[in-house]
C-alpha positions in Angstrom: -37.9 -1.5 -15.6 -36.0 -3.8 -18.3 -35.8 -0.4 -20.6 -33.1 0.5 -16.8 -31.6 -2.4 -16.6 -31.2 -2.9 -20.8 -29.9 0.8 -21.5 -27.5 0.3 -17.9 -26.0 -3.3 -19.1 -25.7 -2.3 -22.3 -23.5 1.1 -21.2 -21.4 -0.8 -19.2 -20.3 -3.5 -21.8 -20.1 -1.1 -24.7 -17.9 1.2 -22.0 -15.9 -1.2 -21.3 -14.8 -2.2 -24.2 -14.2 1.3 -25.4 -12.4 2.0 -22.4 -10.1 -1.1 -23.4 -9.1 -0.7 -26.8 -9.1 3.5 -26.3 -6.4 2.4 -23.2 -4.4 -0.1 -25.6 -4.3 2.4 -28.0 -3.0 5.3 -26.3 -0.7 3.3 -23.7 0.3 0.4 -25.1 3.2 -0.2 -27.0 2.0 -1.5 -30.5 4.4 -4.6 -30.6 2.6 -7.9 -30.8 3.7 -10.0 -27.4 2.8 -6.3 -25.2 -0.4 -6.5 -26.7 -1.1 -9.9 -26.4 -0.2 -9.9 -22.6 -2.6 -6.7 -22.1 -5.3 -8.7 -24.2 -4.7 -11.6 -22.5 -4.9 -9.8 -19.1 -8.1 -8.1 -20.0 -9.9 -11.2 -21.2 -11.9 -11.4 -17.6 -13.3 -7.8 -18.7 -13.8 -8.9 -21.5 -16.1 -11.7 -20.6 -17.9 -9.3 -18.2 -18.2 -6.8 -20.6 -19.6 -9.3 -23.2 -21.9 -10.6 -20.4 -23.3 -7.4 -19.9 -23.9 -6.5 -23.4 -25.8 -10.0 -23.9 -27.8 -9.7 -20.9 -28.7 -5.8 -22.1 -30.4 -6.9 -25.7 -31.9 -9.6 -23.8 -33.8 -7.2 -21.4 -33.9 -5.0 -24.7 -36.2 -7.5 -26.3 -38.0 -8.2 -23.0 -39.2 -3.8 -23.4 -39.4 -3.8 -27.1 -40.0 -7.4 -28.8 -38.0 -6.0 -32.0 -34.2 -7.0 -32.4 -33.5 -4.2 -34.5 -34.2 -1.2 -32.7 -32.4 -2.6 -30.0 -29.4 -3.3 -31.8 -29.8 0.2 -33.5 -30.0 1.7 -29.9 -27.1 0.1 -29.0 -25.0 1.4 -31.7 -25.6 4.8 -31.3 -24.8 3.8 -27.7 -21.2 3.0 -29.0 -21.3 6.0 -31.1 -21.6 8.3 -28.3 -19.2 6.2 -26.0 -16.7 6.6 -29.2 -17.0 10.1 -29.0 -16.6 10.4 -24.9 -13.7 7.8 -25.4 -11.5 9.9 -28.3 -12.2 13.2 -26.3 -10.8 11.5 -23.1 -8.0 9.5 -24.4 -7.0 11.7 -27.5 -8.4 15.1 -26.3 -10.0 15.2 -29.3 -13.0 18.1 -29.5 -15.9 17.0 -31.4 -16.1 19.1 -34.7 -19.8 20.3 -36.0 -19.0 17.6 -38.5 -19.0 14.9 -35.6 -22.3 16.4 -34.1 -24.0 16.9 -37.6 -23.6 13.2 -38.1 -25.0 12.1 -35.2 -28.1 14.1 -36.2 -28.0 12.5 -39.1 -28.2 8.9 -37.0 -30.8 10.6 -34.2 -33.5 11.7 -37.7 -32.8 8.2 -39.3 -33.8 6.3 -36.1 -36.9 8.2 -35.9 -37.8 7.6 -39.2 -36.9 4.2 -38.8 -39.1 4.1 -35.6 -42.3 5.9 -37.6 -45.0 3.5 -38.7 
């Protein structure tokens, strides 16, 4: 059950935070006091968001006692949230490039995971 609850707080945070910035980037005008007043308004999602994250590598540890492969699961996390964010912000199609690399990520965490 904490493997549900790690991988589901963890997605939140990491998507909230992508959703943020991929917002502010697109929407926002680029001049320092607009973006400091959207920053500043989005500080209580950013607390959640931050919240979330913590509480997913807590229950991440509490399903596998090793802080790496939970921090290396969460990365790839963001990888693929990146990907999702710049298609639905930016329209951007995912070359073969973009899906070669994460290959590249998906073989070296399971020789990272090998004994």
């Amino acid at each position: 059950m904490f493997y549900i609850y790690s991988f589901a707080l963890m997605f939140a945070g990491l998507a909230c935070i992508n959703i943020i910035f991929s917002y502010q980037s697109k929407h926002i005008d680029p001049h320092f006091w607009s973006t400091l007043k959207f920053q500043l308004m989005m500080l209580p999602i950013f607390l959640a968001a931050n919240l979330c994250i913590g509480y997913g590598v807590k229950f991440g540890l509490k399903a596998i006692p090793q802080l790496g492969y939970v921090l290396i699961i969460a990365k790839c996390m963001e990888v693929l949230i990146s990907v999702w964010m710049g298609y639905w912000f930016m329209k951007e199609i995912p070359t073969w490039k973009t899906w070669a690399g994460l290959g590249v990520i998906a073989v070296g965490i399971v020789i990272v995971k090998q004994k």
